[in-house]
C-alpha positions as a Markdown table, in Angstrom:
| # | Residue | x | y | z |
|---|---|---|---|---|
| 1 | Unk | 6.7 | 0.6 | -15.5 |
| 2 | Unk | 9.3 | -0.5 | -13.0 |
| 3 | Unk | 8.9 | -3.8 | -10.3 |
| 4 | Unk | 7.9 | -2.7 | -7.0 |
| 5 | Unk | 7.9 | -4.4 | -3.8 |
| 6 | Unk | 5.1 | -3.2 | -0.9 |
| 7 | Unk | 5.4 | -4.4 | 2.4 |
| 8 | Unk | 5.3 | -4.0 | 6.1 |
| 9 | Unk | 7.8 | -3.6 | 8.7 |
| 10 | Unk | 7.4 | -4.3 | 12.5 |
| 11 | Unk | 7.8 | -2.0 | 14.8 |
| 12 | Unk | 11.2 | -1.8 | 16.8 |
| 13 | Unk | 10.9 | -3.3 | 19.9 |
| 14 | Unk | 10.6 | -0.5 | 22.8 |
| 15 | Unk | 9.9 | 1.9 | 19.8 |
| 16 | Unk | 7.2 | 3.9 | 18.9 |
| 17 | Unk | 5.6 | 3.6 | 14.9 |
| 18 | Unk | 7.6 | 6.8 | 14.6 |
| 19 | Unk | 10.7 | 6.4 | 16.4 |
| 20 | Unk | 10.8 | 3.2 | 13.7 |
| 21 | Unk | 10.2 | 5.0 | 10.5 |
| 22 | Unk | 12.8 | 7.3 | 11.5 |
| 23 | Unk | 15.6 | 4.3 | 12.1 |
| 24 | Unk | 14.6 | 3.1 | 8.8 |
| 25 | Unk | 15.2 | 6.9 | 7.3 |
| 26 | Unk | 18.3 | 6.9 | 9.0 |
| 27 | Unk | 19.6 | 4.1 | 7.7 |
| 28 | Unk | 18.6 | 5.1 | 3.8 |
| 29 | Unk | 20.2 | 8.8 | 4.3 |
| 30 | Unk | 23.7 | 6.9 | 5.6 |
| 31 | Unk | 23.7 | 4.5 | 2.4 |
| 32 | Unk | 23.2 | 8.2 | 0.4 |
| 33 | Unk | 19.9 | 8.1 | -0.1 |
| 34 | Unk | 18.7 | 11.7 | -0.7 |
| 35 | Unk | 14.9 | 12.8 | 0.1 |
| 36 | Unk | 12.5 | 13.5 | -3.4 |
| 37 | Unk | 9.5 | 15.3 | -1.9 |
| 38 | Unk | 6.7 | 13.1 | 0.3 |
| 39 | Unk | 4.0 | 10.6 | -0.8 |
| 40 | Unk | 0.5 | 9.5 | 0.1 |
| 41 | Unk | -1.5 | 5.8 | -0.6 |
| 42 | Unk | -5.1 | 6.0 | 0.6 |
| 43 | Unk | -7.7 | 3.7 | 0.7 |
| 44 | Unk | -11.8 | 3.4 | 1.9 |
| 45 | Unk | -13.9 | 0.3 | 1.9 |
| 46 | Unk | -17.2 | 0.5 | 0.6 |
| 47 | Unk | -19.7 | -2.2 | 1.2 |
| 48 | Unk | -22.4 | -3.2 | -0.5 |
| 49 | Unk | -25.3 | -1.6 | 0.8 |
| 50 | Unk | -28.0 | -3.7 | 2.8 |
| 51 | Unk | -31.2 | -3.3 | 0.5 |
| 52 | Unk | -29.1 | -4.3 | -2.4 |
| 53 | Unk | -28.2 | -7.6 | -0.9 |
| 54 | Unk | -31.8 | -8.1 | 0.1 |
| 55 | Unk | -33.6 | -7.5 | -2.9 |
| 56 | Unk | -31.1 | -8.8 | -5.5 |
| 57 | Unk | -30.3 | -12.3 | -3.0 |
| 58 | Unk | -26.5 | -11.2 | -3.6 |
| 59 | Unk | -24.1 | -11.7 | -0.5 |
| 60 | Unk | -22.2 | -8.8 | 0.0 |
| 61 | Unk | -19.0 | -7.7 | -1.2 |
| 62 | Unk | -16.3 | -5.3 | -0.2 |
| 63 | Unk | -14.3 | -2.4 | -2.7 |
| 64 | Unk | -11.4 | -1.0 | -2.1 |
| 65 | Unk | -11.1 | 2.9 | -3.6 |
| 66 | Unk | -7.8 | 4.3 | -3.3 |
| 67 | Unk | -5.7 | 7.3 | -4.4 |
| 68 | Unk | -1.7 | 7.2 | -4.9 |
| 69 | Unk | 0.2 | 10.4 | -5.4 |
| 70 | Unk | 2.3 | 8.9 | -7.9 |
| 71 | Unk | -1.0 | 9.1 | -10.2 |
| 72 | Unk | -2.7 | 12.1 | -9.1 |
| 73 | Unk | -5.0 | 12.4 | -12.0 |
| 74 | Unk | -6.3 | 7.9 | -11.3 |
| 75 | Unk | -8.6 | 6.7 | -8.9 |
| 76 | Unk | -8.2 | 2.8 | -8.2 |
| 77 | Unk | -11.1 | 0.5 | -7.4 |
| 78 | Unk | -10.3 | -3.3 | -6.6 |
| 79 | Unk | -12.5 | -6.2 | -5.3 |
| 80 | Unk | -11.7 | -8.3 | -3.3 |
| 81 | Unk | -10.1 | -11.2 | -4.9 |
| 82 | Unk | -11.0 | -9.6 | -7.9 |
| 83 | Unk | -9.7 | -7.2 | -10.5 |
| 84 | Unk | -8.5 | -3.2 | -10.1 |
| 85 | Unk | -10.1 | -0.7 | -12.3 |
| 86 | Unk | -8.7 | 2.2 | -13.3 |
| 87 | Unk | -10.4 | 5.4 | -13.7 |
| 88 | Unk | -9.9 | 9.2 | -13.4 |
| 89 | Unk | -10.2 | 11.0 | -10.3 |
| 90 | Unk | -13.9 | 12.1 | -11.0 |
| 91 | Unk | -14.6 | 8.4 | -9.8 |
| 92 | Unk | -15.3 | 9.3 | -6.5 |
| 93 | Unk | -18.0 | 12.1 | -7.8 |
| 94 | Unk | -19.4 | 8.3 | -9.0 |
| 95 | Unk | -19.4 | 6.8 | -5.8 |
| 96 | Unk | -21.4 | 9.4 | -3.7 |
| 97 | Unk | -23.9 | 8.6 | -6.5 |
| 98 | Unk | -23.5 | 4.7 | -6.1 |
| 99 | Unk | -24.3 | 5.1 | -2.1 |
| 100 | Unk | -27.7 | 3.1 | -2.7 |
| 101 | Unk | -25.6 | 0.0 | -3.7 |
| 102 | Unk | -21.8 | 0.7 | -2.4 |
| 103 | Unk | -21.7 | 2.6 | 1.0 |
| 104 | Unk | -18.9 | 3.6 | 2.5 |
| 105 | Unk | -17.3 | 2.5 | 5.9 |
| 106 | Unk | -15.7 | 5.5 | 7.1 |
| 107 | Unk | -13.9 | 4.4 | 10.5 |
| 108 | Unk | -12.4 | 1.9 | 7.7 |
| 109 | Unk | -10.3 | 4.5 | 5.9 |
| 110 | Unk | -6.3 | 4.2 | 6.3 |
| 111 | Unk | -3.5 | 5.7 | 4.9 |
| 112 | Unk | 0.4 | 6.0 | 4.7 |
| 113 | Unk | 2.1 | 8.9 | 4.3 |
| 114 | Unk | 5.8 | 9.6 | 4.2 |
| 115 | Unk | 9.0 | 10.8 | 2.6 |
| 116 | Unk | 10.5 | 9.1 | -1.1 |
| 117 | Unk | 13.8 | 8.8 | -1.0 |
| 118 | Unk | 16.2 | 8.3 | -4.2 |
| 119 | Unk | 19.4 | 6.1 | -4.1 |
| 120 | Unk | 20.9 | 5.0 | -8.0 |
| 121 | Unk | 18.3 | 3.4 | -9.3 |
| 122 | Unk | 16.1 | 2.8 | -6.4 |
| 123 | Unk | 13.2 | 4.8 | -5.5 |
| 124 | Unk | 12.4 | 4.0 | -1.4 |
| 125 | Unk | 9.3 | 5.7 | 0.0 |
| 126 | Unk | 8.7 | 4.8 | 3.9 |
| 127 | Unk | 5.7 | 5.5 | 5.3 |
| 128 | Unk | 3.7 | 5.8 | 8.8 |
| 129 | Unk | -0.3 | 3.6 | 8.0 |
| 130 | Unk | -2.5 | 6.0 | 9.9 |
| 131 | Unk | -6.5 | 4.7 | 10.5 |
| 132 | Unk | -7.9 | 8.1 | 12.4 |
| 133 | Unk | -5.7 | 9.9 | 14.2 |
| 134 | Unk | -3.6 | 6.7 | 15.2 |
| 135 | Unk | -0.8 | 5.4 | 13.6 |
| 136 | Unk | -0.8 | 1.5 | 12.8 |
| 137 | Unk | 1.7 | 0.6 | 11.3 |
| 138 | Unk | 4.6 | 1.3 | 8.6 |
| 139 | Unk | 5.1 | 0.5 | 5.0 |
| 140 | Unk | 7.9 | 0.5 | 2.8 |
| 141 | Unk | 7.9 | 0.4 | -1.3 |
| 142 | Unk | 11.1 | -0.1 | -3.0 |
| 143 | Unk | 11.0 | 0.4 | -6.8 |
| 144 | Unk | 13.6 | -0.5 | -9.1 |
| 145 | Unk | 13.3 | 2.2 | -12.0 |
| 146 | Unk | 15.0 | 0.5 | -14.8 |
| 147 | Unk | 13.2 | -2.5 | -15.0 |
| 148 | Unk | 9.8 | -3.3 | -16.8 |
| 149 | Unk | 9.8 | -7.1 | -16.6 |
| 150 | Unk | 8.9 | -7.9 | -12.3 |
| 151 | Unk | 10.7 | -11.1 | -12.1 |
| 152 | Unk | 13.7 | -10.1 | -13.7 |
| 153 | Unk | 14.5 | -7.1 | -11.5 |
| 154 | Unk | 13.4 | -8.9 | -7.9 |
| 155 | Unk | 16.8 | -10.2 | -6.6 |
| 156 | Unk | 18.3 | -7.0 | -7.1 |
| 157 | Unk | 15.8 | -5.2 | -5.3 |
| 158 | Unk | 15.4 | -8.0 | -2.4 |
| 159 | Unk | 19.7 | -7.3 | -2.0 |
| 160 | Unk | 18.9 | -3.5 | -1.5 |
| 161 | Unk | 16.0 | -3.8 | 0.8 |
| 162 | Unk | 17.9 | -6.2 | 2.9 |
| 163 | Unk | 20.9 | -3.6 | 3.2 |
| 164 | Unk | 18.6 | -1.5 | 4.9 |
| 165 | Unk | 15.7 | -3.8 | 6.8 |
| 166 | Unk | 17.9 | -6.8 | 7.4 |
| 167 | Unk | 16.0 | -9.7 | 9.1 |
| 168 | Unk | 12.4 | -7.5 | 7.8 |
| 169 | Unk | 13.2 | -8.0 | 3.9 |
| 170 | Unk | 9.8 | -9.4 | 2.2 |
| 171 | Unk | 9.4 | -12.5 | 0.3 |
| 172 | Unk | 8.6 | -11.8 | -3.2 |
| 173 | Unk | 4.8 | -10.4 | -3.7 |
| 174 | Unk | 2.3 | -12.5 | -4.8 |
| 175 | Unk | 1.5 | -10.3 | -7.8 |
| 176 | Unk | 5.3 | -10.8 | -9.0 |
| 177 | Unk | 4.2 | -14.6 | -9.1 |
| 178 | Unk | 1.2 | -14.3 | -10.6 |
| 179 | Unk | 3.0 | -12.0 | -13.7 |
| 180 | Unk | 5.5 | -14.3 | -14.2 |
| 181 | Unk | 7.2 | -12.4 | -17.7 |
| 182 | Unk | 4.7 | -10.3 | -18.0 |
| 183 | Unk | 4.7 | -6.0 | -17.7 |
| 184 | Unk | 4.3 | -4.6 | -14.2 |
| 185 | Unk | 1.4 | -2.0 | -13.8 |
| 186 | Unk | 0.2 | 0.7 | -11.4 |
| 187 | Unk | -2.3 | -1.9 | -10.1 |
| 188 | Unk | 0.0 | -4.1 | -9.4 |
| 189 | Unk | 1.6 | -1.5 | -6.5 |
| 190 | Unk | -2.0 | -0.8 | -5.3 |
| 191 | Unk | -2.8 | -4.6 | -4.7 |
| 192 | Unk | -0.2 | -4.9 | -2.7 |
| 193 | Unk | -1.2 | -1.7 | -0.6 |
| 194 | Unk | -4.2 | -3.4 | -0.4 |
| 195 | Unk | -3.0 | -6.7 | 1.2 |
| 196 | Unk | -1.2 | -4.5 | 3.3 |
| 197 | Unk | -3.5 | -2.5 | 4.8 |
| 198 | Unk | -5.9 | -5.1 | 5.3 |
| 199 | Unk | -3.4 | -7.0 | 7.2 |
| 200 | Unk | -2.8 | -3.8 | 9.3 |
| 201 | Unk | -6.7 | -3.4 | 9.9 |
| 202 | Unk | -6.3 | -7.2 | 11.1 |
| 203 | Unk | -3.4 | -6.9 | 13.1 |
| 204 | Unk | -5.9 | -4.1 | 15.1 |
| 205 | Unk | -8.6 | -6.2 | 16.6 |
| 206 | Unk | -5.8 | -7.8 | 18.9 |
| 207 | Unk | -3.6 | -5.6 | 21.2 |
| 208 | Unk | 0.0 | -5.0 | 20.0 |
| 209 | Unk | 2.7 | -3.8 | 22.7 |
| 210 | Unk | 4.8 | -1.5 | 21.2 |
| 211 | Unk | 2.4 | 0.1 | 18.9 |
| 212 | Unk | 1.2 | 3.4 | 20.2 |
């Protein structure tokens, strides 16, 4: 599976979230880039539920379930600082069953949503991080298709990105680090939508001009 990068762009200053993603698409449609159908990354936190952490003495912990439309028929569930399962899409019959140990924190859910975009060998999607009916944010994964290794494919994609976010291209991801020669997975892409989000959801709790 190819190296992805996920991460988050600021929005232009005077600009509105969507006055931003459409810059960005701008810019990716003058390089050539031509539009492959839309995308959606969702995510809800579940906690663990109050009588579990007072009868069992366990302090409570959060999980992250979250769709991608890449992988229609997966459901992902990550920990925090912890690992991502993997499981089919009947896993959220599981969790309305669980709701005695994991409940879930529905002013919490968030998504991004937006168009994919091919150019060569680079797959772009740019999307608009929604919590309610507000948009938050914007994301941006760049995929390079024909490369299975992570580390071997990231300066080529950081000398794409930066053709079309200048100043906003990412650092490398911390998973890339952590895989060092090893294969990149589909968890891999949804820890970093993770991070992301959760930086988003923090970003919230203090006023951001711009961001409307």
């Amino acid at each position: 599976l190819p190296g992805r990068s996920v991460s988050q762009v600021p929005v232009a200053e005077g600009k509105s979230v969507q006055q931003t993603v459409e810059l960005l698409t701008r810019k990716l449609e003058l390089l050539g880039a031509e539009k492959q159908g839309t995308f959606c990354v969702d995510c809800e936190t579940y906690h663990t539920a109050a009588s579990t952490i007072s009868s069992q003495g366990q302090t409570g912990k959060l999980m992250y379930v979250m769709h991608n439309s890449e992988y229609p028929l997966s459901c992902f569930a990550l920990f925090e600082n912890g690992p991502c399962l993997i499981a089919d899409a009947n896993f959220d019959v599981l969790m309305v069953k669980l709701k005695g140990f994991f409940q879930n924190a529905k002013a919490n859910k968030i998504e991004s949503r937006g168009t994919r975009y091919q150019y060569c060998d680079f797959l772009v999607k740019v999307g608009t991080v929604t919590m309610g009916p507000s948009a938050r944010g914007i994301s941006v994964e760049v995929e390079y298709c024909p490369c299975v290794i992570a580390n071997d494919c990231w300066n080529l994609l950081m000398e794409f990105m930066q053709s079309f976010m200048g100043n906003h291209t990412p650092g490398i991801p911390s998973v890339f680090s952590t895989k060092h020669d090893s294969i990149y997975s589909p968890a891999d892409t949804m820890v970093q939508y993770m991070e992301l989000f959760n930086k988003i959801r923090k970003q919230q709790q203090v006023p951001v001009a711009g961001i409307r």
